[in-house]
N, C-alpha and C positions, 0 to 999 in steps of 0.2 A: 759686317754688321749693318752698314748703310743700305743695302741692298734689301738684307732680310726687312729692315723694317718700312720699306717702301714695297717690296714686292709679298704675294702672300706664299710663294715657295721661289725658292731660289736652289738651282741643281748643278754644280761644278763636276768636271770630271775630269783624269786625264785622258788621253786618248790611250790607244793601245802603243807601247813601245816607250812609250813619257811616266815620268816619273813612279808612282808604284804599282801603274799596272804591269800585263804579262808584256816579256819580251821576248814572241816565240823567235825559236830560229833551227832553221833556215825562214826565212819570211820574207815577201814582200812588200814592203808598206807602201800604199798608197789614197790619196785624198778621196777617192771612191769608196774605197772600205771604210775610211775614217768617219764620212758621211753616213753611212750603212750602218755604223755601231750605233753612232747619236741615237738614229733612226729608231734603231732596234732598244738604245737603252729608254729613249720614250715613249713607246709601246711599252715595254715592260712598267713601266711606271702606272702605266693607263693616262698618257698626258697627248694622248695623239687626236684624241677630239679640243686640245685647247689651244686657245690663242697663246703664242710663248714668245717671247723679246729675247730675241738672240744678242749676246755678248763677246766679242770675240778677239783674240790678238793674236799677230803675228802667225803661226801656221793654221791656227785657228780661225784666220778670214778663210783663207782659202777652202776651209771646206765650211764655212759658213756659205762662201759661194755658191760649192757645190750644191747643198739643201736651198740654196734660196732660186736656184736653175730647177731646180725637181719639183720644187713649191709652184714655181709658175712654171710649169709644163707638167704640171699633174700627172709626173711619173712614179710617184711614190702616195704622192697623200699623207705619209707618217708627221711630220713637223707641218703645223700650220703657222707662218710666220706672220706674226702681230709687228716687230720692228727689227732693225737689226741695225747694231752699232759697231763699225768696224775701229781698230788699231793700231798703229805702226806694224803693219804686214805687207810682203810685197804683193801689192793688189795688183802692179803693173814692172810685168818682170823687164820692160825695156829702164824701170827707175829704180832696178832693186839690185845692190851692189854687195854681192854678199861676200864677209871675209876671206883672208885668204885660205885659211886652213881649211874654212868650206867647200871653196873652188877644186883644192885638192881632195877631199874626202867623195865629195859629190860624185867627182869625174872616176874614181876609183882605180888609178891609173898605181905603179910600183909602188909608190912612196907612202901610200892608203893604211897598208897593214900595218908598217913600219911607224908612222906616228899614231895610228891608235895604239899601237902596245907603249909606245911613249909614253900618252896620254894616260893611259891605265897607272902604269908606273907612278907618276908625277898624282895622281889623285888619290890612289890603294897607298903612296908613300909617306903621304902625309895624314891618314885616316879620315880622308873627305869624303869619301862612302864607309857606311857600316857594315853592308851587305852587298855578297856579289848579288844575289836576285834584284836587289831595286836599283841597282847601278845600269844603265843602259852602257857601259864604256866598257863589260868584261865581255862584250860582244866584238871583236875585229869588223864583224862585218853590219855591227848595226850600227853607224854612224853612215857608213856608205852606202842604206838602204834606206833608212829615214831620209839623207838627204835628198833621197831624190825626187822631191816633191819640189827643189828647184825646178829640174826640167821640166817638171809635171806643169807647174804652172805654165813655163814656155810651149808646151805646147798642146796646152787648152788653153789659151789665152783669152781666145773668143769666146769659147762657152762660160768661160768664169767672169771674165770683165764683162760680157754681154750680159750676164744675168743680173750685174747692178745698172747697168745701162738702161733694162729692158721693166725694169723692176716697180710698181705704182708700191711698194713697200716703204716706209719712210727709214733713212740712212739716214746714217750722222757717220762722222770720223773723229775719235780723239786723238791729238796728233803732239807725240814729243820731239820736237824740231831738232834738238841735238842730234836727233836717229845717225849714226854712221852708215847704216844698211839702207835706208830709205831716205836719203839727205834733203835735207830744206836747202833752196824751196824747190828743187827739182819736182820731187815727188807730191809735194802743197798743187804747185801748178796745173801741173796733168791730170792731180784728182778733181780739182774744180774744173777743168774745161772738159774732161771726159762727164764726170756725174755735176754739173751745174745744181741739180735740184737735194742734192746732197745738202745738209747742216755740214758744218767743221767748228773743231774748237781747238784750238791750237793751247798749248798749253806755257809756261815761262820757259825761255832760251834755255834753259839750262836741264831741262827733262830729256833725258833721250830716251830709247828703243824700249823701254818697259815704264810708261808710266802709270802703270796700277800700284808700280813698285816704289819709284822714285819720288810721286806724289800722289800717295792715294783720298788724300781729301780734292786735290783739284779734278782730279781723274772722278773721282764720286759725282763731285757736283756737277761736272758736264755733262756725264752722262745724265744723271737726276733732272737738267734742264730739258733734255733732249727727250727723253720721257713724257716730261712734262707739257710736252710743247704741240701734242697731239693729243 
């Protein structure tokens, strides 16, 4: 609601694979495509001649990345980006600690199948999805194909950190320091010495890895400043 009545449209989406969109399979997902849809869902809009304020978290920088590399190298032209605010995402996979269960899932190694059908079990057992379609976990293999947009980042590292690097766009970073994934101040540090010209707004000790969730009036009004401030 904060958003709507500062902004005059405000467009949320999942990506494909995330919550109730489609989850083809066999598929391969990757931050390329993911980039590609945005693209194509703001064409479809008719919003590709506007200036838009990207907002974004966690797998969502990453391919905020990706469009703001396209944007200034005018490989696409679809997203003209007016600002872009990033969030506990690993923007810098040498500071991005991901769980364990991830490690495992990601690398796809025996044990992969064997705890996603766990996982199914443990969430279908207790009625924490309603539906196989909007459930991504009645897939065995899509946890271990969404994840790998871990690697992805490792090794685009360059193209993605160089495009905030490279960037006259204004950034800001909302940052919840409890993050276990991105831990304070590891990842605080490296973001101000890699983008110095970057805003930050760090939020109270006790926010971690989701604070649109955890605190969505602090999380509002930082971003709202960082709006504001251009």
């Amino acid at each position: 609601e904060g958003l709507t009545q500062r902004f005059h449209r405000v467009i949320a989406l999942d990506f494909v694979g995330f919550g109730f969109s489609d989850k083809p399979r066999p598929h391969r997902y990757s931050i390329f495509e993911q980039a590609s849809i945005v693209e194509g869902l703001v064409r479809h809009l008719g919003l590709h001649h506007q200036r838009i304020n990207l907002l974004s978290h966690d797998y969502g920088d990453t391919v905020a990345q990706e469009l703001l590399h396209r944007y200034e190298h005018n490989k696409t032209g679809s997203i003209l980006i007016n600002s872009l605010c990033l969030s506990n995402g690993g923007i810098f996979p040498e500071t991005h600690y991901p769980r364990f269960i991830q490690k495992i899932l990601k690398d796809g190694g025996l044990l992969s199948p064997i705890i996603t059908r766990l996982m199914n079990f443990f969430f279908f057992s207790r009625g924490l999805c309603s539906t196989l379609r909007h459930c991504p976990l009645h897939n065995d293999r899509f946890l271990f194909s969404i994840l790998q947009y871990i690697n992805q980042r490792k090794k685009h590292r360059d193209r993605w950190v160089g495009a905030l690097t490279s960037t006259s766009v204004p950034l800001h970073l909302i940052y919840g320091p409890l993050d276990p994934v991105n831990p304070h101040p590891e990842f605080l540090q490296l973001y101000k010495k890699v983008l110095p010209t970057s805003t930050v707004s760090v939020l109270d000790d006790h926010i971690s890895h989701y604070p649109q969730l955890e605190d969505p009036a602090g999380f509002l009004n930082a971003y709202l400043n960082f709006i504001n401030s251009f």
